[in-house]
C-alpha positions, 0 to 999 in steps of 0.5 A: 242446570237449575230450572223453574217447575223442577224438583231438585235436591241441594244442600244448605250453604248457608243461612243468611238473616233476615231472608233464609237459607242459601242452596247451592248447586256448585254454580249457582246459589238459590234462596230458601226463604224462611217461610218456605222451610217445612220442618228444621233445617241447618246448614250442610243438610240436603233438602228437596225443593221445588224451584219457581221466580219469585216476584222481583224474577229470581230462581227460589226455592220452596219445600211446599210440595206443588200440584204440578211439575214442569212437563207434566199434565194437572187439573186446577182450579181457577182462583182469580181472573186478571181482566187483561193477563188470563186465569189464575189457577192453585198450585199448592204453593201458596201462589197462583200460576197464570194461564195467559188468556192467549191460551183460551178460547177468543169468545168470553162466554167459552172461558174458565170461570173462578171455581172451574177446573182446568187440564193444563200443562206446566210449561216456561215462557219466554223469560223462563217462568212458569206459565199454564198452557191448556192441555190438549188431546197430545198430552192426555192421551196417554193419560186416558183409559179406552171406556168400556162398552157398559158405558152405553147409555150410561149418564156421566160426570165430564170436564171440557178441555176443548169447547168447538163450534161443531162440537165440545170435546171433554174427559169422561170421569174415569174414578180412579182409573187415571184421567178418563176417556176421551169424548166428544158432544157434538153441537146438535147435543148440546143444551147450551154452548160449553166453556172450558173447565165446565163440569157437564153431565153426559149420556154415552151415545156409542163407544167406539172402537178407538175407545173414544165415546160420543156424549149427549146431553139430551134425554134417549129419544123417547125421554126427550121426545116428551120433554122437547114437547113440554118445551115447545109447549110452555114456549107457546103459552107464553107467546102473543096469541099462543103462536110461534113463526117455527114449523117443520120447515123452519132452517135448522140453525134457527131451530138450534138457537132458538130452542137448543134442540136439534131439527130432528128433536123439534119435527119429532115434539112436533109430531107428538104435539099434533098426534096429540091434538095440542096444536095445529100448523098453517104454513110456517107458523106452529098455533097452540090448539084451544079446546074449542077447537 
């Protein structure tokens, strides 16, 4: 049975002007269009092809070689977002395969950009065409390598395959020892949300035993403890009267989305501005501290 994303080999027919050549496989006959020949062919030869629907929805055939088979698992460049089908991704065929956005994350800001590069997965629809389906932790899996334990602390190149609200999953580059190794950044070490396909730079926090890694975006504490005060700093001298309704006491969700830091990353640039004598607090509210002061 002839089938879409496949590789098969078929002999020529016949050729058929102005349209190409007719492969057959005893049962059913597949065009070759003239544009889609690599090199010269004739009649009687056996040539390997890639099979897909052309537009009008009839099994064709192409010796382009593609990015991707049926089954297997790819990363692709969004090319083109259609507003009402999803993304349109390069498979090397000089056409684009879609993934429908039933695929992708509800939320607009978490979905691939053009330029992005996505895991997916060569799969059918329902008619049997070939469609992009996002790859998830079942498929790359077996395509990952458990990272090693020199990779503490180490700041690193990610894709995210799978944005959460309590936390992004991504694969960790792995050069070229197969796709990488799974990681996780959880939602008190982002900087900002993540959508799929973005490239992110990550700091390996501890590697587990599983070979997983858990990912931060954030400086070592000691690091970012000096650029979270800067933060709150600058955040200050531009406010009315320098002063902000944030303190120690302040929920840590409202923290998370006002600076994009954790509670503990705040109280401890908070710590350090008042060790400092930079600033000083009345109740809820964080004042900057004047010299005459």
């Amino acid at each position: 049975m002839l089938q879409a994303g496949t590789v098969v080999t078929l002999p020529i027919a016949r050729e058929k002007s102005p349209y190409g050549y007719f492969l057959t496989d005893g049962e059913r006959d597949v065009l070759l269009h003239y544009s889609e020949v690599a090199g010269q062919v004739q009649p009687g030869d056996d040539v390997e092809v890639f099979l897909y629907y052309d537009t009008e929805d009839r099994l064709a055939a192409t010796m382009k070689k593609p990015l991707v088979r049926l089954g297997e698992v790819a990363l692709l460049e969004v090319v083109d977002i259609h507003p009402r089908m999803g993304c349109f991704l390069e498979m090397g065929l000089g056409r684009n395969l879609l993934l429908p956005f039933r695929e992708l994350p509800e939320l607009k800001e978490l979905r691939p950009q053009i330029g992005d590069k996505v895991f997916i997965v060569l799969a059918h629809d329902k008619q049997g065409r070939l469609v992009a389906k996002l790859a998830g932790e079942e498929q790359l899996q077996p395509l990952c390598f458990n990272a090693p334990a020199a990779w503490k602390n180490q700041w690193l190149e990610a894709t995210v395959y799978k944005p959460l609200q309590m936390g992004t999953f991504v694969l960790v580059d792995g050069g070229v020892v197969g796709f990488g190794a799974i990681g996780m950044i959880h939602a008190s070490e982002r900087t900002h949300l993540l959508r799929v396909g973005e490239r992110v730079k990550v700091r390996v926090t501890h590697v587990r035993e599983d070979g997983r890694v858990n990912l931060s975006m954030r400086q070592p504490k000691h690091i970012g403890r000096g650029e979270d005060a800067d933060k709150l700093l600058a955040f200050l001298r531009e406010r009315p009267n320098q002063a902000m309704p944030y303190s120690d006491e302040t929920p840590a969700d409202l923290i998370q989305q006002r600076f994009q830091m954790s509670k503990s990353a705040f109280k401890r640039a908070i710590g350090k501005l008042l060790k400092e004598g930079l600033i000083y607090q009345e109740g809820s509210w964080t004042y900057l501290k004047h010299k005459e002061q």
